[in-house]
C-alpha positions as a Markdown table, in Angstrom:
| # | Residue | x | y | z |
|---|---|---|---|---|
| 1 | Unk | 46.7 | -14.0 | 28.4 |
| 2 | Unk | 44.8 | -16.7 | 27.0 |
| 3 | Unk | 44.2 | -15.5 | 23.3 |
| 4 | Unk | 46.7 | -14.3 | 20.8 |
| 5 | Unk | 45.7 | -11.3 | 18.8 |
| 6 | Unk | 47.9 | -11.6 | 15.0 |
| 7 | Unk | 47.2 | -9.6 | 12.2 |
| 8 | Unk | 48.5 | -11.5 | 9.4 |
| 9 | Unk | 49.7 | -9.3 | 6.7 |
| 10 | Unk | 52.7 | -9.4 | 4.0 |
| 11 | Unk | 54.0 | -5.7 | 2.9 |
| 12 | Unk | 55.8 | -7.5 | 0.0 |
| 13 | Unk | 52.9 | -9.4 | -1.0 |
| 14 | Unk | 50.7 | -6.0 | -1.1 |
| 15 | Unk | 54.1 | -4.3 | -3.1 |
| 16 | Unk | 53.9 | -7.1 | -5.7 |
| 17 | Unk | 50.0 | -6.9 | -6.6 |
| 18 | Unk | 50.4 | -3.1 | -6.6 |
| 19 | Unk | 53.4 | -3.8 | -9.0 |
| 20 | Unk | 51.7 | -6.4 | -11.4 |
| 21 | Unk | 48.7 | -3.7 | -11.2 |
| 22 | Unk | 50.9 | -1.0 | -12.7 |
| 23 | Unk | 53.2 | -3.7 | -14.9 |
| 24 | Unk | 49.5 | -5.0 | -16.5 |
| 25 | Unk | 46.5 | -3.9 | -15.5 |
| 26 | Unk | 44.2 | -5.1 | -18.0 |
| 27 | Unk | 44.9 | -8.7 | -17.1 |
| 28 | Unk | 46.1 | -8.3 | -13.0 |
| 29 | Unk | 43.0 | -5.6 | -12.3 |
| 30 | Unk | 39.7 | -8.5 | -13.2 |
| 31 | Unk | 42.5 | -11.3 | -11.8 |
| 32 | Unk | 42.5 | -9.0 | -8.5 |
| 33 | Unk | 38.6 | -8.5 | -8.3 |
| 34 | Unk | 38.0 | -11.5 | -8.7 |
| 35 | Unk | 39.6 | -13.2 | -6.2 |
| 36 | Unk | 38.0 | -10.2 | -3.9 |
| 37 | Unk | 40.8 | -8.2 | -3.1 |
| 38 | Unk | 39.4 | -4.3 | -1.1 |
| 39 | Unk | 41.1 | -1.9 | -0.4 |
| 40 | Unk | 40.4 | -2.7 | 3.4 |
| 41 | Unk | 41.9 | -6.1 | 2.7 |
| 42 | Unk | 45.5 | -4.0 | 3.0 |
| 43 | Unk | 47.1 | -3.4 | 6.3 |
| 44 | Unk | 49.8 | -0.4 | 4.9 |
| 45 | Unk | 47.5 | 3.0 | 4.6 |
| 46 | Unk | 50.2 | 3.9 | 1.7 |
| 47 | Unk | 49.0 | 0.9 | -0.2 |
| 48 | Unk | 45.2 | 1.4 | 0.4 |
| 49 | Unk | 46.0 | 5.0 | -1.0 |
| 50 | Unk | 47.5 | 3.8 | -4.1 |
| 51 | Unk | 45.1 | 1.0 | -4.4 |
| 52 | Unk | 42.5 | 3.2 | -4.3 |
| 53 | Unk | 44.1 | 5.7 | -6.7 |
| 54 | Unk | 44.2 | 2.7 | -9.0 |
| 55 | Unk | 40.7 | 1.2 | -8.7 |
| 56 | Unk | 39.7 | 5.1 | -9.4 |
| 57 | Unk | 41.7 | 5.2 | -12.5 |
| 58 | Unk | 40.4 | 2.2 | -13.6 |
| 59 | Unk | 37.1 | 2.5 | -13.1 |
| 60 | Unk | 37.1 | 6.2 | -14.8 |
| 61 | Unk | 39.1 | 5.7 | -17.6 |
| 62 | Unk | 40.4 | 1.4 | -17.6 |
| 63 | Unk | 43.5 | 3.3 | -17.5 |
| 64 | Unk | 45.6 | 2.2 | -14.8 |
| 65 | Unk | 49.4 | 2.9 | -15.2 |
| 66 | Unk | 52.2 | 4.8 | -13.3 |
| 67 | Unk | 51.4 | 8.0 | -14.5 |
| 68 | Unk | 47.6 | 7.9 | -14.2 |
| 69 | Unk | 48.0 | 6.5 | -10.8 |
| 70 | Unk | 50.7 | 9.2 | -9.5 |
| 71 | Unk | 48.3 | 12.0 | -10.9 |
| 72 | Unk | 45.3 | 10.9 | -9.3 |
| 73 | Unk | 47.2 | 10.6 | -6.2 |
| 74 | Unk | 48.5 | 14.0 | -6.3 |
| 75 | Unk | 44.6 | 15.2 | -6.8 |
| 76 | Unk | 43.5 | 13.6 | -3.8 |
| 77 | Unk | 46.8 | 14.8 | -1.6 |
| 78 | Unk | 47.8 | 11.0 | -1.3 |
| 79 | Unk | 50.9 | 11.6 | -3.4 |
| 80 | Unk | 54.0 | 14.1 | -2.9 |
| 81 | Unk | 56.1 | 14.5 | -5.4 |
C-alpha cells in the first residue's frame, strides 16, 4: 500500500474544549467560532451531540451551561440520564 490513510484526532483535546465550553462559555464559545471549530470538525459522535446541544443553547438563549446543555440533550434523545 502506497498511501497511508490517518485520521488525526485527540478525544482529550475535544473533552477539554467541551469542558472550557461548560466552565465559560461567554468567553470560550466566540474563542471557539472563531478559530472555526464545526461540529463535523469532531471525530467522537458523543461530542458532536453535545457540541451541538451547546451551539443550540447558545444560539437560543447565550446560555450555555451543564444544565442547559444536559436538558437539551435529553429533548433531542442525545442524552440518558
Amino acid at each position: 500500500m502506497n498511501t497511508i490513510t490517518r485520521q488525526m484526532f485527540d478525544l482529550a483535546a475535544e473533552r477539554a474544549v467541551l469542558g472550557a465550553v461548560l466552565l465559560d462559555a461567554n468567553n470560550a464559545v466566540p474563542a471557539v467560532h472563531d478559530a472555526g471549530l464545526r461540529r463535523v470538525d469532531l471525530h467522537s459522535e458523543a461530542h458532536r451531540l453535545i457540541w451541538s446541544a451547546m451551539m443550540d443553547c447558545w444560539s437560543r438563549d447565550g446560555v450555555c451551561d451543564f444544565v442547559t446543555v444536559a436538558r437539551r440533550l435529553r429533548e433531542c434523545g442525545g442524552f440518558e440520564a
